[in-house]
C-alpha positions as CSV (number, residue, x, y, z in Angstrom):
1,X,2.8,9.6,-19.4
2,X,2.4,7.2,-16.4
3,X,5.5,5.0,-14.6
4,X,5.3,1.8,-12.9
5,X,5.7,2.3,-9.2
6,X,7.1,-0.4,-7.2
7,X,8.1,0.1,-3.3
8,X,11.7,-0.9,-3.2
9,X,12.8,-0.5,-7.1
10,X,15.3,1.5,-8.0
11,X,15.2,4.4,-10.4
12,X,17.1,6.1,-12.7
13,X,15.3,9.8,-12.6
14,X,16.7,12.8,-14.6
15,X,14.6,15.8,-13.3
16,X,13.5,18.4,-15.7
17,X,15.7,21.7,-14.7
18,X,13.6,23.7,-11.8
19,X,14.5,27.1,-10.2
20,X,15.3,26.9,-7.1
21,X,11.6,28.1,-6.3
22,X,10.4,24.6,-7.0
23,X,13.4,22.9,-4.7
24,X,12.7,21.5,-2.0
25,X,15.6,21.8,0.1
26,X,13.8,22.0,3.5
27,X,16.1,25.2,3.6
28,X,16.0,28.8,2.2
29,X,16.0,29.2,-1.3
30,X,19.3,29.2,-3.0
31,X,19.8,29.9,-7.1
32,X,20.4,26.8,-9.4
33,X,23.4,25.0,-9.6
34,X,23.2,22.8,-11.7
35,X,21.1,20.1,-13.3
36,X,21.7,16.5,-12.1
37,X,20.4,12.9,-13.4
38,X,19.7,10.9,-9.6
39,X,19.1,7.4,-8.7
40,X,16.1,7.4,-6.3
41,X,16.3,4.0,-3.9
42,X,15.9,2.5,-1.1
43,X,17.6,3.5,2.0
44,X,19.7,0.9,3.6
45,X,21.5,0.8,6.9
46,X,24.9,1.3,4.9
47,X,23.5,5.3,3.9
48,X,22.8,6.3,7.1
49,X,26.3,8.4,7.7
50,X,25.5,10.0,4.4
51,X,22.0,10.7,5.8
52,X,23.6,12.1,9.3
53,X,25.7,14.6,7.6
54,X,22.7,15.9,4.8
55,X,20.7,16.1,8.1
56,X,22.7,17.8,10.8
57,X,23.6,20.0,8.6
58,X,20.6,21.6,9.0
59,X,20.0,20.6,12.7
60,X,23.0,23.3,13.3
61,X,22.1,25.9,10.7
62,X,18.5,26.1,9.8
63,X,15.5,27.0,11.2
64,X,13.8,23.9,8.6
65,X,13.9,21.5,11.3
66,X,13.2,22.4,15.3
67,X,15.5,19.8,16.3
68,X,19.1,21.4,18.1
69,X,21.5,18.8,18.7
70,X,22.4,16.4,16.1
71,X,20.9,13.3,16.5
72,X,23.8,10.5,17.4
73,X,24.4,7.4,14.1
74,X,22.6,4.8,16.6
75,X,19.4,7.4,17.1
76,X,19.0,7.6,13.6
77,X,19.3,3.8,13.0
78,X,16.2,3.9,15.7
79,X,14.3,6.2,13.1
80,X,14.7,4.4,10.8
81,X,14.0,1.2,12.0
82,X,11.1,2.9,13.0
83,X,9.8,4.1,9.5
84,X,10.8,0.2,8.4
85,X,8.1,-1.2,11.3
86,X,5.2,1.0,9.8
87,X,5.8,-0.2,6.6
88,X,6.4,3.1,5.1
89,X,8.9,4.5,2.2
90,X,12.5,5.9,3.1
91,X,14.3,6.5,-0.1
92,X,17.9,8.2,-1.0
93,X,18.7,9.8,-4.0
94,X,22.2,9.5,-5.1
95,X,24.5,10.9,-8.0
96,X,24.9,8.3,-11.3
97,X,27.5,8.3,-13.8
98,X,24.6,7.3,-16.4
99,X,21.2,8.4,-17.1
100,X,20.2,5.6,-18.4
101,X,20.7,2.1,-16.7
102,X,18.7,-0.9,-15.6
103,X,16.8,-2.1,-12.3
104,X,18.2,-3.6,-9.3
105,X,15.9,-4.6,-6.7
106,X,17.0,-4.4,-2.8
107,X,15.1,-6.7,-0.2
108,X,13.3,-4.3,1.8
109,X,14.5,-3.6,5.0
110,X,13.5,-5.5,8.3
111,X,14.0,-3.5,11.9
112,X,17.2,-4.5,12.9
113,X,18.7,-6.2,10.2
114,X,21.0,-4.4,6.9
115,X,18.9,-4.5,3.3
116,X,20.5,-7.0,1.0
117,X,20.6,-6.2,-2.8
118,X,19.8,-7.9,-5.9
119,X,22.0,-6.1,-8.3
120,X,21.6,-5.7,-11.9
121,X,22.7,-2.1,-12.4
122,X,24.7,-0.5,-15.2
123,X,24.3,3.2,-13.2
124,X,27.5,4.1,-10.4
125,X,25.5,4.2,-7.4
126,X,27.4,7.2,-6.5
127,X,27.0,9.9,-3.4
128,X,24.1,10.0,-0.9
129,X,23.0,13.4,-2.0
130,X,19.2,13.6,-0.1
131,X,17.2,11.4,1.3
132,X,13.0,11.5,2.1
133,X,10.5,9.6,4.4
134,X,7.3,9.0,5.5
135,X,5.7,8.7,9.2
136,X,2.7,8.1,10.3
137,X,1.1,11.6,10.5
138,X,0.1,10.9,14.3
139,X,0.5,7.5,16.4
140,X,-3.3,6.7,17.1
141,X,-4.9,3.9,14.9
142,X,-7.6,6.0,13.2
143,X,-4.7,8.4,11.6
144,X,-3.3,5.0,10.2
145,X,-4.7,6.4,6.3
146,X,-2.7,10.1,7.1
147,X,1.3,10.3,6.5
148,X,3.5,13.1,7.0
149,X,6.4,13.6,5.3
150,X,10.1,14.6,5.2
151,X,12.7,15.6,3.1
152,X,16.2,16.8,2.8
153,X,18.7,17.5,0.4
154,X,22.6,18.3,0.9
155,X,23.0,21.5,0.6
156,X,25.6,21.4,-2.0
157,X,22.6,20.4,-4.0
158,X,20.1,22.3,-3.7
159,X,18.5,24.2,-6.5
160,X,19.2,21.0,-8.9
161,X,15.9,18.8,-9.0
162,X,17.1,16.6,-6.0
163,X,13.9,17.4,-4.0
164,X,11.5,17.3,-6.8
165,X,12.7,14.0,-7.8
166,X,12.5,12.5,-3.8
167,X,9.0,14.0,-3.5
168,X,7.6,12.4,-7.0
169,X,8.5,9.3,-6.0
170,X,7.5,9.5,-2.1
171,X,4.0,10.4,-3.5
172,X,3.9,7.2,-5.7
173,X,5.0,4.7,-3.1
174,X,2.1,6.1,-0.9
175,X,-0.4,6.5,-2.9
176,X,0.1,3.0,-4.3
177,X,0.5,1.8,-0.5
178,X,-3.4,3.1,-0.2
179,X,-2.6,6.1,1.7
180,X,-5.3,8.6,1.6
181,X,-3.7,12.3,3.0
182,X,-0.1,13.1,2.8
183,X,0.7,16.2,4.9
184,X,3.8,18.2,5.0
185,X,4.8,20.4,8.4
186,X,7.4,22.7,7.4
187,X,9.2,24.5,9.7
188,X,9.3,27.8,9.1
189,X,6.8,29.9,6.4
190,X,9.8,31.6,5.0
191,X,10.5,28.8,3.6
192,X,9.6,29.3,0.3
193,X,11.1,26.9,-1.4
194,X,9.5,23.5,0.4
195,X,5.9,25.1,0.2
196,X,6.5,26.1,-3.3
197,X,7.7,22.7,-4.4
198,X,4.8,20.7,-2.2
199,X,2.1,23.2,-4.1
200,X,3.5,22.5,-7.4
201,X,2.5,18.4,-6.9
202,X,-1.2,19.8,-5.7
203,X,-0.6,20.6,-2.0
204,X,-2.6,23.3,-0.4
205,X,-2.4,25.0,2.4
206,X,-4.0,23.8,5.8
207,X,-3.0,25.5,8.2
208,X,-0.7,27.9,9.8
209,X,1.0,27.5,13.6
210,X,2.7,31.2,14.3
211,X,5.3,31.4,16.3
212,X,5.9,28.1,18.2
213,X,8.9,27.5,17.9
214,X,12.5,29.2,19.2
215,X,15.7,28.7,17.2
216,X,18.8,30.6,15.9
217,X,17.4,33.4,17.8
218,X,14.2,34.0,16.1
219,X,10.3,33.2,16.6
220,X,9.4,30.0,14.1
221,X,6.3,29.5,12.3
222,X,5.1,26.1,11.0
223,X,3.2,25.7,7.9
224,X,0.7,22.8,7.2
225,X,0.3,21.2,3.7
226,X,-2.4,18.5,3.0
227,X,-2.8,16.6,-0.6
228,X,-5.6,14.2,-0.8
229,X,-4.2,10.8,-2.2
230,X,-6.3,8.2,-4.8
231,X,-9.6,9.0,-3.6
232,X,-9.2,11.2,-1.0
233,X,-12.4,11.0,1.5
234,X,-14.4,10.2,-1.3
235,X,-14.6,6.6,-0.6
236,X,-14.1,4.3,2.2
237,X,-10.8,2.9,2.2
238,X,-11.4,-1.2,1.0
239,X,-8.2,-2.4,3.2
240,X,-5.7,-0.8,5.6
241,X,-2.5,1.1,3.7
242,X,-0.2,-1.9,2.3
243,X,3.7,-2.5,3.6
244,X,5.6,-1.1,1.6
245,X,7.2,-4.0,0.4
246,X,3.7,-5.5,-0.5
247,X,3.2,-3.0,-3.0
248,X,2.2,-3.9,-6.4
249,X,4.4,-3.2,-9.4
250,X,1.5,-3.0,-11.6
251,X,1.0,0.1,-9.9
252,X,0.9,3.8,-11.8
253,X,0.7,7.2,-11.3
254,X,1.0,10.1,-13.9
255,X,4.8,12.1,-13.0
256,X,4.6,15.2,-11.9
């Protein structure tokens, strides 16, 4: 089965049931909650609370992220205004009261300015329940073909198929973009649950950094990831990675 990928179109995705094995919660591995139908979009300015509290969640409690003190509502709007410049992906998933429901299609976002939507919905765009990114894997111009990625999900909600359904998408979007490595640095090899989930969509290990980081009162490992994208390095790429919002519609790639 294939589905039509396009950037900034919204979603309606009911992910199969998945233990808590396959989550990707960015945080240990909890048992399954429950099984929840999500509406994978784009993030606008307006979600950015909901993605402050998902996030510093962890900030204060988990060793998933190396970051200490919650980052402040007007540093966040930085990062993400950030992602927005590059041209990359930065979706939400959110809780519907349907299934099933048709497309509406938010403007993508411009640095400094709040996405406008065209709205054609029957789904109740409900809570911000996790949210996922992509950054250029490193800031010099010949890394321009490598991302790296992030993802979190509210902890109320892990174990439910929030993180699978983020992470199927985020793929899409950059492969479609013309994207050629997507790499995943999690914090942490204990982990289990991001690496499990990121091996389940083809990942492979790339490398392992012990003990470089300090948090909670423990030594942290970090874990490297790496899935070749389209053609990998078997080809030279034909044009530099789209904007996001340039991507075709047309586009497919099989669900994971």
């Amino acid at each position: 089965m294939r589905r039509l990928v396009s950037a900034y179109r919204e979603a309606v995705v009911s992910p199969p049931p998945a233990a808590s094995s396959l989550e990707h919660s960015r945080t240990e591995s909890t048992p399954a909650k429950r099984h929840v139908a999500v509406h994978v979009r784009a993030c606008t300015v307006a979600d950015l609370e909901a993605v402050a509290r998902i996030y510093n969640h962890y900030v204060l409690t988990s060793t998933c992220t190396f970051e200490e003190v919650p980052p402040s509502l007007d540093e966040l709007r930085e990062r993400y205004d950030a992602v927005a410049a590059k041209g990359l992906p930065w979706l939400v998933a959110t809780t519907v009261s349907s299934p099933t429901a048709s497309v509406s299609t938010p403007t993508p976002p411009t640095p400094g300015t709040t996405t406008s939507t065209n709205t054609n919905t029957l789904a109740t765009d409900g809570e911000v329940i996790g949210y996922a990114y992509a950054s250029w894997f490193r800031a010099r111009t010949a890394y321009r073909f490598s991302v790296e990625d992030s993802i979190y999900v509210d902890h109320q909600y892990t174990g439910c198929g929030v993180g699978r359904a983020l992470l199927s998408q985020l793929v899409a979007l950059l492969t479609a973009q013309g994207h050629r490595q997507m790499l995943a640095v999690i914090g942490d090899a204990a982990h289990h649950a991001s690496i499990q989930l990121h091996a389940s969509f083809g990942f492979r290990q790339a490398g392992l950094m012990k003990s470089v980081g300090w948090k909670l009162g423990k030594w942290i490992d970090v874990v490297t990831m790496q899935l070749a994208l389209s053609d990998g390095d078997s080809s030279p790429p034909a044009h530099d990675p789209l904007p996001v919002c340039d991507v075709d519609p047309s586009a497919a790639l099989p669900l994971k």
